[in-house]
C-alpha positions in Angstrom: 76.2 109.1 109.2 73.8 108.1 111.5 75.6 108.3 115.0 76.5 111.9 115.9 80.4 112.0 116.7 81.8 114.3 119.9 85.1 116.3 120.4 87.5 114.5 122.8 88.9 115.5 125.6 92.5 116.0 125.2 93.0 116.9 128.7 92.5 113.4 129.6 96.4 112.1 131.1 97.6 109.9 128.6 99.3 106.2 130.3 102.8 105.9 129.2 103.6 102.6 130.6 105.4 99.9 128.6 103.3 98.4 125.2 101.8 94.9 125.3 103.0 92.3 123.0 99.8 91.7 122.3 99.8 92.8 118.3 96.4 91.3 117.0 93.0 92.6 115.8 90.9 95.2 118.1 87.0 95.5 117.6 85.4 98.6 118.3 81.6 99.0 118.3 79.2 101.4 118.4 76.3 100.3 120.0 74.3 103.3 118.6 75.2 102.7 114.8 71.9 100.8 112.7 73.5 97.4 112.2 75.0 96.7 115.5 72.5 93.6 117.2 72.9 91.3 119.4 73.5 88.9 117.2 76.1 90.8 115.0 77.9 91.0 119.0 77.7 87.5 119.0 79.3 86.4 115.6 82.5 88.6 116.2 82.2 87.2 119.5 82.7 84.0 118.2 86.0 85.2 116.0 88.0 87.7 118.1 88.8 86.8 121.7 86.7 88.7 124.0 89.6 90.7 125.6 89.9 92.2 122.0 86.3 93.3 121.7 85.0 96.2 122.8 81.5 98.0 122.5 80.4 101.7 123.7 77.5 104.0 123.5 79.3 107.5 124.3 82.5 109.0 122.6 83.8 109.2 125.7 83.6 105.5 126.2 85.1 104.9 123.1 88.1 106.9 123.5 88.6 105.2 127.0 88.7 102.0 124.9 90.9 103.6 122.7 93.6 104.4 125.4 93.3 100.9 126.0 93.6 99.4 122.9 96.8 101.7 122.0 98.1 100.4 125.5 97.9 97.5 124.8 100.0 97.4 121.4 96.9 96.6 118.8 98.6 97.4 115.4 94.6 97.1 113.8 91.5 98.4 115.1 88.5 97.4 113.2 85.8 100.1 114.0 81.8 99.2 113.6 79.4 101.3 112.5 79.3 104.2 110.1 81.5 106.9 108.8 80.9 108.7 112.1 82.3 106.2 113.7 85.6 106.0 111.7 86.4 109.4 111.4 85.5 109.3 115.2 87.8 106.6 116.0 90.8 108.1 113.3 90.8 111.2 115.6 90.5 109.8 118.7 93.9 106.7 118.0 95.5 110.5 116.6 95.0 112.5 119.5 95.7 110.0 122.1 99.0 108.3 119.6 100.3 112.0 119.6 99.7 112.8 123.7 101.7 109.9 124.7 104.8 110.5 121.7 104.5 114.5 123.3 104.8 113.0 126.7 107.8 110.8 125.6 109.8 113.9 123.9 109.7 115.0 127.2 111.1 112.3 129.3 115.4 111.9 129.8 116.9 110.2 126.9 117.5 107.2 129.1 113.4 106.8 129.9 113.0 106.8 125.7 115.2 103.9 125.2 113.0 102.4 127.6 109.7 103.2 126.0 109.3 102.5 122.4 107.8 105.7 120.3 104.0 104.6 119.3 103.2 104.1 115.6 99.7 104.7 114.2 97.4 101.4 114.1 96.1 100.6 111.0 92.4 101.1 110.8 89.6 98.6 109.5 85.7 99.3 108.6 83.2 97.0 109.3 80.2 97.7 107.6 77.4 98.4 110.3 76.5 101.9 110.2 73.7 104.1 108.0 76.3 105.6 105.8 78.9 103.6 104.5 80.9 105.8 102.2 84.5 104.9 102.7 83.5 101.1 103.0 83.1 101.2 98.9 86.8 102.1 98.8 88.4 99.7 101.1 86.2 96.6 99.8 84.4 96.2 103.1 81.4 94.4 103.3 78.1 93.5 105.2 79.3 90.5 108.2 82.5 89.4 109.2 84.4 89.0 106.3 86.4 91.7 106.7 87.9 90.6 110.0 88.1 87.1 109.1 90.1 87.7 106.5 92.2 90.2 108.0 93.0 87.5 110.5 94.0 85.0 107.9 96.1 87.9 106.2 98.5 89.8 108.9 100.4 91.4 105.3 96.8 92.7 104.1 97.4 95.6 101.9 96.1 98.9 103.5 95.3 102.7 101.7 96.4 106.0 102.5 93.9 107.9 102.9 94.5 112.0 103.2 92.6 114.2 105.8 90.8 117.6 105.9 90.7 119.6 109.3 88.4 122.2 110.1 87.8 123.3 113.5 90.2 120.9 115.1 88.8 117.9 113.7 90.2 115.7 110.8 87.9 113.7 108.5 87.3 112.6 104.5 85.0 114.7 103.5 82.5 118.0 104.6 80.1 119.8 103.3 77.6 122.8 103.7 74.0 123.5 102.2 71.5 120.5 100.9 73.9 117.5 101.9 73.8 118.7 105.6 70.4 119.7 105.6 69.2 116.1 104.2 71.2 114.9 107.3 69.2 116.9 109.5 66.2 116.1 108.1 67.0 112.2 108.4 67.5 112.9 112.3 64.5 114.9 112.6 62.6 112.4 110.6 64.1 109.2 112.5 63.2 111.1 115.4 60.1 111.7 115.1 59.1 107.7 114.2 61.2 106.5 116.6 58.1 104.9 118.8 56.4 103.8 115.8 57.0 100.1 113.8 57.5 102.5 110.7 60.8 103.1 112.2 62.5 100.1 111.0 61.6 101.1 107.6 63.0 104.8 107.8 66.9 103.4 107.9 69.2 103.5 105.4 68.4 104.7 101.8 64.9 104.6 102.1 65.1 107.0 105.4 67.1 110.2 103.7 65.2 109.8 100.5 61.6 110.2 102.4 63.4 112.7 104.6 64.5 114.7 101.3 60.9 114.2 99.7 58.7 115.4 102.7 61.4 118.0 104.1 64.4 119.5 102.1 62.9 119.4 98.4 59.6 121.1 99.5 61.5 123.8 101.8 64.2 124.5 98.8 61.6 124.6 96.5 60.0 127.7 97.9 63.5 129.3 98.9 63.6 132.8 97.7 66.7 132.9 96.5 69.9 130.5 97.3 73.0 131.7 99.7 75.8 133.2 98.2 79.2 132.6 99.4 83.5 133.6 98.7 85.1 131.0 98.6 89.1 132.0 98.2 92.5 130.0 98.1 94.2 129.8 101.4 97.3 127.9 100.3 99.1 126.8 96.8 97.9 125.9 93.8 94.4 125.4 92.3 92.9 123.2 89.8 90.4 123.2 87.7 89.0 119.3 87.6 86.3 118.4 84.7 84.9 114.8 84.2 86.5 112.3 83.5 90.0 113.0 84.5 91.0 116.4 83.2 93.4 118.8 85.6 94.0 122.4 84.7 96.2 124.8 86.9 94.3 128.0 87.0 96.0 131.5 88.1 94.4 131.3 91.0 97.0 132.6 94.1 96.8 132.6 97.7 94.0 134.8 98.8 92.4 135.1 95.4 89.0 134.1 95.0 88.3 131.2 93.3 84.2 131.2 93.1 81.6 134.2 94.3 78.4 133.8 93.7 74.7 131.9 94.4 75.9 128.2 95.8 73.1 125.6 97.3 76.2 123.0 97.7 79.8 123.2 98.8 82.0 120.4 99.9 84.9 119.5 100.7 86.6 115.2 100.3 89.3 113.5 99.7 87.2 110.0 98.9 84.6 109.6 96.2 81.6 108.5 98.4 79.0 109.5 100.9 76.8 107.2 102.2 75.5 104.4 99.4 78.0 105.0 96.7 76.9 108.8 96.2 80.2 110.1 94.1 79.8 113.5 95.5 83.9 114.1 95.1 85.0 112.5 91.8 88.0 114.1 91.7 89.0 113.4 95.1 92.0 110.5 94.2 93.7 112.5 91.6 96.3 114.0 94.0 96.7 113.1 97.5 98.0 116.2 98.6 94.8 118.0 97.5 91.1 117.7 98.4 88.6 117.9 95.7 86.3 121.3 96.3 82.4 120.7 94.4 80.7 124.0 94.1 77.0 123.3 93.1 74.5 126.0 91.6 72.2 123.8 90.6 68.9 123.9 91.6 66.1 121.6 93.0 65.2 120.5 89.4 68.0 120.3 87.3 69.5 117.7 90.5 65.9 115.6 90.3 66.1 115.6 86.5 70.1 114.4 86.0 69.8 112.6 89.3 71.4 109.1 87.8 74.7 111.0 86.2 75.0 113.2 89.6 75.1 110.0 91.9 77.6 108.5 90.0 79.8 111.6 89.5 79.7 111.9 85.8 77.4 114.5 85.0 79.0 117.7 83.1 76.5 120.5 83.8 77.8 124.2 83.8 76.4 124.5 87.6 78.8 122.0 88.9 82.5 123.3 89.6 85.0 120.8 90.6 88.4 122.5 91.7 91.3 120.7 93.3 93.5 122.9 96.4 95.0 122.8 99.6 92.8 124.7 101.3 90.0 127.0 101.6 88.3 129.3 103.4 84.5 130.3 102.5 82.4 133.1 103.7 78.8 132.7 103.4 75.9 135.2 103.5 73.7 133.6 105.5 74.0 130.6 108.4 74.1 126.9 106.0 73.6 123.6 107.7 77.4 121.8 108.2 78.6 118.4 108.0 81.5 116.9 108.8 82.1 113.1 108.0 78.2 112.8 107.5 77.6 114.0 111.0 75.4 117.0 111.3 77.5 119.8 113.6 74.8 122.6 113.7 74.9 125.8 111.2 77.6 128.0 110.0 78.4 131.3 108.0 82.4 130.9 107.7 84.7 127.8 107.6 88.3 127.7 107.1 89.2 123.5 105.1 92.7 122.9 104.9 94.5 119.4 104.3 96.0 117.7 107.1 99.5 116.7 107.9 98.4 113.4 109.0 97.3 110.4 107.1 95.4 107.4 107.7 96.4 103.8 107.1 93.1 101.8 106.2 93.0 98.1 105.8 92.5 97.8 101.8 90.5 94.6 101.2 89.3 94.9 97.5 92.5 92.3 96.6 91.2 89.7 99.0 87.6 90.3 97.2 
């Protein structure tokens, strides 16, 4: 969450020259994300070869990396930092995976036999970043562990995991209203101590829960009146989801509205977590075809008073709609902070979600625990 993710440039010529054999373990580090030092450089240093390691402070560094690392033949990329940087590196391997298999469609049927179509690599996590929400689903954890024993273990189990796009970008989970305006607030509040030594103590938890209590509580408290927004079906069926496991199929169609009304919170995920085991999608592994949409009315009080049975995704209260669908399309009435993978991308008063036709393959690591 806390490094800011960039569009890529799909204009860029993709190589389609024969794969390497090379077939191992790829690093991938961004040098912006909390946990990246010197000496965590040094320690995977020491356990992938240096040819496999690779460290950038742009996107657009990364994604030359990327090229490289696809080129090369890397069936696993381990990426370092936060979710940012995953759902940053999923779209880049899928935008630059799908240029070169376009490129090859095109070629004489005599030039395919020559070149081999390019499969998806399977993706790792290393812990490193601010926000760590998919880490608690794959197992990952804080060092090298991960890699280590992904090294030991070439079979290592991996997990589907399913996609929402929104303005031509894939990732696990979005959402509009006091989730993206905490993030904001975290920037601006990281910002502004950035010179100071109080900036190593405004990381991680401790940095969005000051940046909530000196920021977004105070400003929501004297809101007028919260935004009100449509939110209607844009494709097949809906669900109604209510703790612990219960579906319902509503009557909801395609273009029917399935909320109207006042909404501080709406989301979008198809994985439990944000950042620090925050369940804000419970009922996002029920159906992989489906993302889990989270409509909260709640206000600024009822969240600080139920805030334990919120944060682990079991509390029941009448101002928190759960619905499961394939997409969605939401029409606000005024301009609400948006986030996309935990990365702030500015403000906005409509958004079209719909599920993607492309999955991920992540490197599952809670049966090596």
């Amino acid at each position: 969450m806390e490094e800011k993710s960039m569009r890529i440039d799909t204009a860029l010529e993709p190589d389609l020259s024969p794969r390497a054999s090379g077939h191992g373990i790829a690093v991938l580090l961004n040098e912006n994300a909390k946990k990246v030092t010197g000496r965590v450089k040094r320690a995977i240093a020491d356990v992938v070869p240096r040819s496999s390691f690779y460290t950038s402070h742009t996107s657009e560094e990364a994604y030359q990396h990327v090229k490289d690392i696809i080129d090369r033949g890397y069936e696993r990329i381990f990426s370092g930092g936060g979710d940012g940087s995953i759902i940053q590196l999923m779209n880049m391997v899928r935008s630059y995976v799908d240029e070169k298999n376009t490129r090859l469609e095109a070629l004489s049927r005599d030039m395919q036999q020559k070149i081999q179509k390019i499969n998806y690599p399977r993706l790792g996590i290393l812990k490193l970043g601010t926000g760590n929400g998919m880490s608690y689903l794959v197992g990952a954890k804080r060092g090298l562990r991960n890699i280590r024993k992904a090294l030991v273990s070439p079979d290592t189990k991996t997990l589907n995991l399913s996609l929402i796009e929104a303005e031509n970008w894939c990732f696990t989970f979005s959402g509009l209203g006091w989730d993206a305006a905490i993030q904001n607030d975290f920037v601006w509040f990281r910002e502004k101590f950035r010179r100071f030594a109080l900036a190593r103590q405004i990381g991680g938890l401790g940095g969005y829960l000051t940046a909530m209590a000196v920021r977004t509580i105070p400003r929501e408290i004297f809101r007028r009146k919260p935004a009100q927004v449509t939110i209607r079906n844009s494709d097949g069926p809906v669900y109604r989801a209510e703790y612990p496991d219960t579906m319902r199929l509503t009557d909801i169609g395609p273009g029917d509205v399935i909320y109207q009304g006042p909404v501080n919170v709406t989301g979008v995920g198809t994985v439990p977590y944000y950042g620090f085991k925050f369940t804000a999608f419970p009922f996002s592994r029920i159906r992989s075809d489906m993302m889990n949409l989270r409509i909260v009315r709640a206000g600024v009080f009822e969240c600080i008073s139920h805030a334990y049975s919120i944060w682990t995704g079991k509390y029941t209260g009448q101002h928190f709609l759960d619905f499961l669908t394939s997409g969605v399309t939401m029409e606000f009435s005024e301009q609400m902070p948006l986030q996309m993978g935990g990365d702030p991308y500015g403000y906005r008063s409509n958004i079209e979600y719909t599920m993607s036709n492309h999955q991920v393959e992540v490197i599952d690591l809670n049966s090596h625990a």
